[in-house]
MINUPA-463892 format. One line per field, with one value per atom (N, C-alpha, C): residue number from 1; residue in three letters; atom name; x, y, z. Coordinates in steps of 0.1 Angstrom, whole numbers. Layout:
! residues N
nr = (NUM | ...)
rest = (ALA | ...)
atom = (CA | ...)
X = (X | ...)
Y = (Y | ...)
Z = (Z | ...)
This chain:
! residues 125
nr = (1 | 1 | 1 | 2 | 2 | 2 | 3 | 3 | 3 | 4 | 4 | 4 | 5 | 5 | 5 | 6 | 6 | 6 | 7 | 7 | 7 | 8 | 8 | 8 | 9 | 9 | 9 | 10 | 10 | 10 | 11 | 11 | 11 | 12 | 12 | 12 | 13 | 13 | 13 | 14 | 14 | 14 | 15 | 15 | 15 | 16 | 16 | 16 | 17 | 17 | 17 | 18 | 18 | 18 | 19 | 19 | 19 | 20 | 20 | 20 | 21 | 21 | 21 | 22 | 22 | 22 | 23 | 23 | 23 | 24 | 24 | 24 | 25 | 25 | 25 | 26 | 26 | 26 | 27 | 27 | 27 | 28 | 28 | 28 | 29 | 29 | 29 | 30 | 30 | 30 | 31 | 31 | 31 | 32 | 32 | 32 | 33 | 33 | 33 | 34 | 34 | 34 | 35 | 35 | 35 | 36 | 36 | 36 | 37 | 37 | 37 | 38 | 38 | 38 | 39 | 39 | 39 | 40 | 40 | 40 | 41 | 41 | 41 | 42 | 42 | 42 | 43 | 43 | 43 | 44 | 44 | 44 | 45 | 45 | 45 | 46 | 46 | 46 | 47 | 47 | 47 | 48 | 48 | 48 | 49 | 49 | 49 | 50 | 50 | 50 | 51 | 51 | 51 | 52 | 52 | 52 | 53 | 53 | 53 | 54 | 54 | 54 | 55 | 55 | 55 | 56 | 56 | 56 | 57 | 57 | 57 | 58 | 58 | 58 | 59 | 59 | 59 | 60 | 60 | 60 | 61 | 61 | 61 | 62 | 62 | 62 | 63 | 63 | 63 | 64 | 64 | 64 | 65 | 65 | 65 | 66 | 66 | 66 | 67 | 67 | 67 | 68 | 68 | 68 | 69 | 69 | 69 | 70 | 70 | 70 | 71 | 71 | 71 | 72 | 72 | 72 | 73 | 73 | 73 | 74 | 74 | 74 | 75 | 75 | 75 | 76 | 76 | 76 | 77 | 77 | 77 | 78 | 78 | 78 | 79 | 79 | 79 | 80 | 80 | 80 | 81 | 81 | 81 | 82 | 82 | 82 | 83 | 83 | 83 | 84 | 84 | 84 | 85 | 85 | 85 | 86 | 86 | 86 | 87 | 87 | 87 | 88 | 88 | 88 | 89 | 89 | 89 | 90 | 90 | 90 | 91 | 91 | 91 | 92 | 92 | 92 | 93 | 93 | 93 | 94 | 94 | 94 | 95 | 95 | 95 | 96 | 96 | 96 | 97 | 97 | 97 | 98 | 98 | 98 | 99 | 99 | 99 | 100 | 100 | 100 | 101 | 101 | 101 | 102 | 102 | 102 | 103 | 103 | 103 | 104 | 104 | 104 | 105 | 105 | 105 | 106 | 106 | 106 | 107 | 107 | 107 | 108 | 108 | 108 | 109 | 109 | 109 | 110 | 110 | 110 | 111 | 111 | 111 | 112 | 112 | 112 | 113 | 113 | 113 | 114 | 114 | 114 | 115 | 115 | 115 | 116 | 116 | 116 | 117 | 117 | 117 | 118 | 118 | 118 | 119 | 119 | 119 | 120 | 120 | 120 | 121 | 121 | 121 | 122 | 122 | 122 | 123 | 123 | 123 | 124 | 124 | 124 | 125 | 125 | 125)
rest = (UNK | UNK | UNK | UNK | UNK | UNK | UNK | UNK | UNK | UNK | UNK | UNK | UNK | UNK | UNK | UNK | UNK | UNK | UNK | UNK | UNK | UNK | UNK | UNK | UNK | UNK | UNK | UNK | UNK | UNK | UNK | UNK | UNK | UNK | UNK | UNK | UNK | UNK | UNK | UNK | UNK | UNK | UNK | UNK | UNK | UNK | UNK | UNK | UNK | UNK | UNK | UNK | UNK | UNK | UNK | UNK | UNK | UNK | UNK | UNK | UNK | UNK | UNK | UNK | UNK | UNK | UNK | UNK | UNK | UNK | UNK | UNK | UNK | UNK | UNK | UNK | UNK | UNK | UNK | UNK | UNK | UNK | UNK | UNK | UNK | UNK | UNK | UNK | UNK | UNK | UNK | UNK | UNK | UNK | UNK | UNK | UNK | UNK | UNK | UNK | UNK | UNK | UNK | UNK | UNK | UNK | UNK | UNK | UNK | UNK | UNK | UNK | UNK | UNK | UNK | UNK | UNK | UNK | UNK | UNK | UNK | UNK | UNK | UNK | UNK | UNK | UNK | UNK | UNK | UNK | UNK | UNK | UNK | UNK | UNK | UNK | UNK | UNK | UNK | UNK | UNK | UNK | UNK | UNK | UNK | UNK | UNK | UNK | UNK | UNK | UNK | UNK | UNK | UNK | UNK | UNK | UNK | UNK | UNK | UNK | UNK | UNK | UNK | UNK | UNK | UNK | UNK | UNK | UNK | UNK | UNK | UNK | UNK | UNK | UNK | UNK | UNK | UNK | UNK | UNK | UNK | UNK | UNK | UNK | UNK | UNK | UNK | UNK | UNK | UNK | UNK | UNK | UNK | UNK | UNK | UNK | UNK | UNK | UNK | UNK | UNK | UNK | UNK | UNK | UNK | UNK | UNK | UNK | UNK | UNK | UNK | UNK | UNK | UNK | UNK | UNK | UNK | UNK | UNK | UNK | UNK | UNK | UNK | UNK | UNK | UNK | UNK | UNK | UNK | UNK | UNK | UNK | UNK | UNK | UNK | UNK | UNK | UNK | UNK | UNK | UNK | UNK | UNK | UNK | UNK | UNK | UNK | UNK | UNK | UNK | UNK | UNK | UNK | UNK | UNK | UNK | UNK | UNK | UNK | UNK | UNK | UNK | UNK | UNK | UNK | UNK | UNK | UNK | UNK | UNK | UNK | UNK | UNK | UNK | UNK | UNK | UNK | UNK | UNK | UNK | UNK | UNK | UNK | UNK | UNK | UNK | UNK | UNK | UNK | UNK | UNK | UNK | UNK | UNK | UNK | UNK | UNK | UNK | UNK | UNK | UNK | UNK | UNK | UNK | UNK | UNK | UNK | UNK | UNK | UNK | UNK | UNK | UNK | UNK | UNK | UNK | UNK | UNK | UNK | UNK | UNK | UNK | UNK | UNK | UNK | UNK | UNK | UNK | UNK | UNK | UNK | UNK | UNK | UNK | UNK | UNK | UNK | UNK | UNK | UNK | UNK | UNK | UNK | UNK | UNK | UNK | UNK | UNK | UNK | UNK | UNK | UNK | UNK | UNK | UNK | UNK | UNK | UNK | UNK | UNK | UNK | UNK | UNK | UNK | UNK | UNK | UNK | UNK | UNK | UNK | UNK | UNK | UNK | UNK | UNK)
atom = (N | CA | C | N | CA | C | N | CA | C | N | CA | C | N | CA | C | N | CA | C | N | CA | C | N | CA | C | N | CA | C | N | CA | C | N | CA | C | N | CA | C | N | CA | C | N | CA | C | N | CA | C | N | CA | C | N | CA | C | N | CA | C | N | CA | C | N | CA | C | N | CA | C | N | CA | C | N | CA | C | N | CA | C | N | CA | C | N | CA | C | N | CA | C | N | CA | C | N | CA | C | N | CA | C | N | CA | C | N | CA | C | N | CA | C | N | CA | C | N | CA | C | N | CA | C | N | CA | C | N | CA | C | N | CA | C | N | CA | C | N | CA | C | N | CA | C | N | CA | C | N | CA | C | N | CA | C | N | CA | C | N | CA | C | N | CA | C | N | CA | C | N | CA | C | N | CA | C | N | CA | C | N | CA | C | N | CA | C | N | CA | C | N | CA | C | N | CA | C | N | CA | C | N | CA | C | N | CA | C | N | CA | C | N | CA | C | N | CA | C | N | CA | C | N | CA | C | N | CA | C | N | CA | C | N | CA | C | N | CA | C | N | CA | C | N | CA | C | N | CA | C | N | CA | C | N | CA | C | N | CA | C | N | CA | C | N | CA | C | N | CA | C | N | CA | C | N | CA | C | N | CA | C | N | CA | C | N | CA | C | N | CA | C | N | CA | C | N | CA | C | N | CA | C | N | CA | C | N | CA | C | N | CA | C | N | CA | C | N | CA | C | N | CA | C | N | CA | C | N | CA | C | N | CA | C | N | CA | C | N | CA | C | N | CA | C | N | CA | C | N | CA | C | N | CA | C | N | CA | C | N | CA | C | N | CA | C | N | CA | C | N | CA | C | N | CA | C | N | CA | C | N | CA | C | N | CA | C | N | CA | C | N | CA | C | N | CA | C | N | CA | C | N | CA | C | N | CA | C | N | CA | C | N | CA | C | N | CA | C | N | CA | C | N | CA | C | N | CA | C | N | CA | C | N | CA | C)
X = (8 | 0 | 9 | 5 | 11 | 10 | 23 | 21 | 10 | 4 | -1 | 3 | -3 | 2 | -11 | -11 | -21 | -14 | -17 | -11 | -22 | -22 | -26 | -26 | -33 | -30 | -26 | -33 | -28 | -35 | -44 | -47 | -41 | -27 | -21 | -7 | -2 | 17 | 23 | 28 | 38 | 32 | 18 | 13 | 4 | 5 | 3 | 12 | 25 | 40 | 41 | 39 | 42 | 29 | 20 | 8 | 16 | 21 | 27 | 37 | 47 | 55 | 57 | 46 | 43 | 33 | 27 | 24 | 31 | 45 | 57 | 61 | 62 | 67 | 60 | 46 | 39 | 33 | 29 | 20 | 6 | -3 | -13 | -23 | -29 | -29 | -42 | -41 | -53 | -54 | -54 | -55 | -65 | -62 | -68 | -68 | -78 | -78 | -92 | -93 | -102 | -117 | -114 | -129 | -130 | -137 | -138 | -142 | -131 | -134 | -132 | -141 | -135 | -122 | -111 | -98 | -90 | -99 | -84 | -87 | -102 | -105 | -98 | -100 | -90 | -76 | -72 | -57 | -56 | -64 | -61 | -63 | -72 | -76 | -68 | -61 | -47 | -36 | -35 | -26 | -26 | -37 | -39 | -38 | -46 | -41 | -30 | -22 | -8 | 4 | 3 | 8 | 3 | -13 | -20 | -22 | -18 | -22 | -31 | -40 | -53 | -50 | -57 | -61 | -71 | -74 | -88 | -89 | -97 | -95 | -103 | -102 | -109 | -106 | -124 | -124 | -124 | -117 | -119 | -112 | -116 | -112 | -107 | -89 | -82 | -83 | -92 | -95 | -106 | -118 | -129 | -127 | -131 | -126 | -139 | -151 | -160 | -156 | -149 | -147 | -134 | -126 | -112 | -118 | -132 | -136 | -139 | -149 | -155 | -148 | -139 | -126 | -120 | -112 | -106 | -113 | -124 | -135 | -137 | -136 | -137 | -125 | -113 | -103 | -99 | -104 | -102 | -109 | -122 | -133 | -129 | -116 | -108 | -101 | -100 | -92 | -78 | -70 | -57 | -48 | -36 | -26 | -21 | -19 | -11 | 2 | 8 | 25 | 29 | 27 | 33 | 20 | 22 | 16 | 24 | 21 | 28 | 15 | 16 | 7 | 10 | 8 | 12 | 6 | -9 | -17 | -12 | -18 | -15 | -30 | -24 | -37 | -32 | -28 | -19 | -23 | -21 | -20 | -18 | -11 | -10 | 9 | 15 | 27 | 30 | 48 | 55 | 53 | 53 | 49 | 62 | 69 | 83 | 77 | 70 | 66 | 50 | 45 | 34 | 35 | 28 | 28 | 20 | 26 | 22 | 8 | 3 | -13 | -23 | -14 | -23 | -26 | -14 | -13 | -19 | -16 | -24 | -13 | -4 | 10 | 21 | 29 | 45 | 48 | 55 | 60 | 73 | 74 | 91 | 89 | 97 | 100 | 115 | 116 | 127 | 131 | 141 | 146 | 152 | 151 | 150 | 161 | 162 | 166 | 163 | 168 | 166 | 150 | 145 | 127 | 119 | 126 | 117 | 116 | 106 | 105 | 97 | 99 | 93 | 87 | 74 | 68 | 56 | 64 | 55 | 50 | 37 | 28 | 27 | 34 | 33 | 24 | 9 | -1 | 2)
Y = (-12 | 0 | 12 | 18 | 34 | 42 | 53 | 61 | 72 | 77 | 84 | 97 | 106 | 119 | 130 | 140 | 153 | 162 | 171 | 184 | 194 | 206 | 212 | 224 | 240 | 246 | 245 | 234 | 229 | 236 | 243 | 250 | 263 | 267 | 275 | 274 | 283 | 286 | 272 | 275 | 260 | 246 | 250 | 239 | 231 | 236 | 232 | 224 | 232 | 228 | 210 | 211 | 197 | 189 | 191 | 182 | 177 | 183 | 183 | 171 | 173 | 167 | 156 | 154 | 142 | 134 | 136 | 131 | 121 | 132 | 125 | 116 | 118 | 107 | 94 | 90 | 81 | 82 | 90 | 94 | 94 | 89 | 91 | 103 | 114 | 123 | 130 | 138 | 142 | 158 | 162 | 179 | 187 | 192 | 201 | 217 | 223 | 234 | 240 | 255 | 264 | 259 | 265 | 266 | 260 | 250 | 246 | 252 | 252 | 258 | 250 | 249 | 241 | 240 | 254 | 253 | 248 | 247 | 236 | 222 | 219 | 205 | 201 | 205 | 204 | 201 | 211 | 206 | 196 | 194 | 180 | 165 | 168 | 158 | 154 | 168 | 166 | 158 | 161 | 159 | 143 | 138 | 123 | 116 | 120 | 116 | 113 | 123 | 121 | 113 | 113 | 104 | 91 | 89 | 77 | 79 | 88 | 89 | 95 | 89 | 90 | 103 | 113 | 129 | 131 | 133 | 135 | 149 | 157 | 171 | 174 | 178 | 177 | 190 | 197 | 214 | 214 | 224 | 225 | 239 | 249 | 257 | 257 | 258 | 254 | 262 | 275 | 279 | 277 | 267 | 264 | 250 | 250 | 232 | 222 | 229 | 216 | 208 | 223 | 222 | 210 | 211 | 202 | 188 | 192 | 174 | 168 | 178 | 167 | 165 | 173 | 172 | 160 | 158 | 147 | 133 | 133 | 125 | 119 | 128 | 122 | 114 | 119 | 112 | 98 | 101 | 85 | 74 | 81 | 71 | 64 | 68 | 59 | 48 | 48 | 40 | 38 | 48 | 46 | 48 | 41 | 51 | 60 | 72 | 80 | 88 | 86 | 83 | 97 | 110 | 127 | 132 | 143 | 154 | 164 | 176 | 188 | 202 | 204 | 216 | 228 | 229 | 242 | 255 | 252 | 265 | 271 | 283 | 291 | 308 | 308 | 322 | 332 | 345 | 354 | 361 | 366 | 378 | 390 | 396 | 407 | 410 | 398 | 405 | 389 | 391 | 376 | 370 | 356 | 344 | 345 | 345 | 354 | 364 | 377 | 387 | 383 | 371 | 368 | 361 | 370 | 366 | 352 | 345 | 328 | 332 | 340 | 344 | 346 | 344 | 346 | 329 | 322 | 308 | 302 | 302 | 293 | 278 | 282 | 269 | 271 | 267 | 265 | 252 | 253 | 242 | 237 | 230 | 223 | 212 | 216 | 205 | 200 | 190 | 182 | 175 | 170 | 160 | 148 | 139 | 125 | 113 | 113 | 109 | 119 | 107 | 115 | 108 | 99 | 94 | 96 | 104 | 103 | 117 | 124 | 135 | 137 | 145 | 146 | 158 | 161 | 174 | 174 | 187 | 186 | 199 | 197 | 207 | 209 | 223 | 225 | 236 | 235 | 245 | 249)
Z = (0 | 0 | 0 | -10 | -9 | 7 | 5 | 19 | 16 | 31 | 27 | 34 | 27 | 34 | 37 | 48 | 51 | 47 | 43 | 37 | 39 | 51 | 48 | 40 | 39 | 30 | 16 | 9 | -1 | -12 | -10 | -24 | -31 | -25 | -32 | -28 | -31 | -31 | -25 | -14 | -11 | -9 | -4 | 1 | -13 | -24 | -37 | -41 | -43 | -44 | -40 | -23 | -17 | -25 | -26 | -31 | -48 | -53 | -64 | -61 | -53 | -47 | -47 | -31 | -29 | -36 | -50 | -58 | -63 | -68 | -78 | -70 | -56 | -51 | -44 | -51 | -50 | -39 | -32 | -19 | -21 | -15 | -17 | -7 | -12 | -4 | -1 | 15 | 18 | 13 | 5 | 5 | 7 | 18 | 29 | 27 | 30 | 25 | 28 | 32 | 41 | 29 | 17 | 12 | -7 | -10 | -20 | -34 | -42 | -59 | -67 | -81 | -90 | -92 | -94 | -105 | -93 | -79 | -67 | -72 | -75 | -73 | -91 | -100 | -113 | -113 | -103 | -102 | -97 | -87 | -76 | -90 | -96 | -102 | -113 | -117 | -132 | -123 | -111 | -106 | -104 | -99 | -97 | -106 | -121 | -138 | -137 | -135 | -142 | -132 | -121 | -113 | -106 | -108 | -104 | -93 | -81 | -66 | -62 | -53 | -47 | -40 | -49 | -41 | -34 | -24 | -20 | -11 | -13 | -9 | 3 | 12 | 21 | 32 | 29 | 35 | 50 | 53 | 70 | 75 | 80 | 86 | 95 | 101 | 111 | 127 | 122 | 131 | 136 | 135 | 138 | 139 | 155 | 161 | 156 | 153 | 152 | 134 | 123 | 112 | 112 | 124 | 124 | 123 | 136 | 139 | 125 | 115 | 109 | 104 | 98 | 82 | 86 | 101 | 106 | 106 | 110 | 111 | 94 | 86 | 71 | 70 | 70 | 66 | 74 | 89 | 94 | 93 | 84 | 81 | 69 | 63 | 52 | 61 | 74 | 78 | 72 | 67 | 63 | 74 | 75 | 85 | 78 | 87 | 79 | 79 | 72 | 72 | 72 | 69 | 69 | 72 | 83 | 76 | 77 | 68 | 68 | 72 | 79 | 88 | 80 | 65 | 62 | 63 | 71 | 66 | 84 | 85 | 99 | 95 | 109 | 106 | 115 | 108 | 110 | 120 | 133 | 138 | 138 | 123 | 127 | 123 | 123 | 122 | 115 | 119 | 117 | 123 | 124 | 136 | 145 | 143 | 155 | 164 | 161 | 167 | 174 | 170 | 177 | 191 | 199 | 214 | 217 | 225 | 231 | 232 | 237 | 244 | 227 | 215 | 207 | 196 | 201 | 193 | 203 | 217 | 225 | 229 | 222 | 222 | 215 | 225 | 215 | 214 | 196 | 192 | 187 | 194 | 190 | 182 | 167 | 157 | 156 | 157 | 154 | 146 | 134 | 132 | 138 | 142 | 147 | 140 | 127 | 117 | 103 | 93 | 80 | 74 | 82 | 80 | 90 | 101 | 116 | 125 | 125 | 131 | 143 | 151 | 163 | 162 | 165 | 171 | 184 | 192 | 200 | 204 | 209 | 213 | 228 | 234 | 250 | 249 | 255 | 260 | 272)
């Protein structure tokens, strides 16, 4: 069985990019993203043509916890494990995420490399 991967912010700039990506690299993928248009769902779908991997797009607003449940709730109802995710979307404050105060994320995160296949992230509230 192919890996699979979550990607959020996947309907434009980088988080397009990786969807592209991990296409080429035989992933089969959740692409996540605030609000549904045909020319995202096209791409998703050229994209699965031409590399054979299972795209499936899936809306949710990361700042709305009931929108996380169900988006989440769809994708586990595939019952796949899932092998990456890349958290690319965020929702600005006001400045750089450097200049944004703890009291506005709600948590700090420490990402790590582990190995060159194995990463560690954690969330301290």
């Amino acid at each position: 069985m192919k890996k699979t991967a979550i990607i959020t912010g996947s309907n434009r700039g980088i988080g397009k990019s990786l969807v592209e990506k991990f296409a080429g690299a035989d992933y089969d993928i959740y692409a996540c993203a605030r609000i549904s248009n045909d020319e995202f769902e096209q791409f998703l779908y050229s994209i699965s043509e031409r590399t054979g991997s299972i795209i499936k797009p899936v809306y949710f607003d990361l700042s709305n916890e009931n929108e996380i449940k169900t988006g989440m709730k769809e994708i586990f109802a595939d019952k796949r494990s899932i092998d990456v995710l890349v958290n690319n979307a965020g929702v600005p404050y006001g400045g750089l995420f450097t200049m944004t105060s703890r009291l506005c994320t709600g948590s700090d995160y420490a990402i790590g490399c582990k190995t060159d296949d194995e990463a560690e992230v954690r969330v301290y509230n």
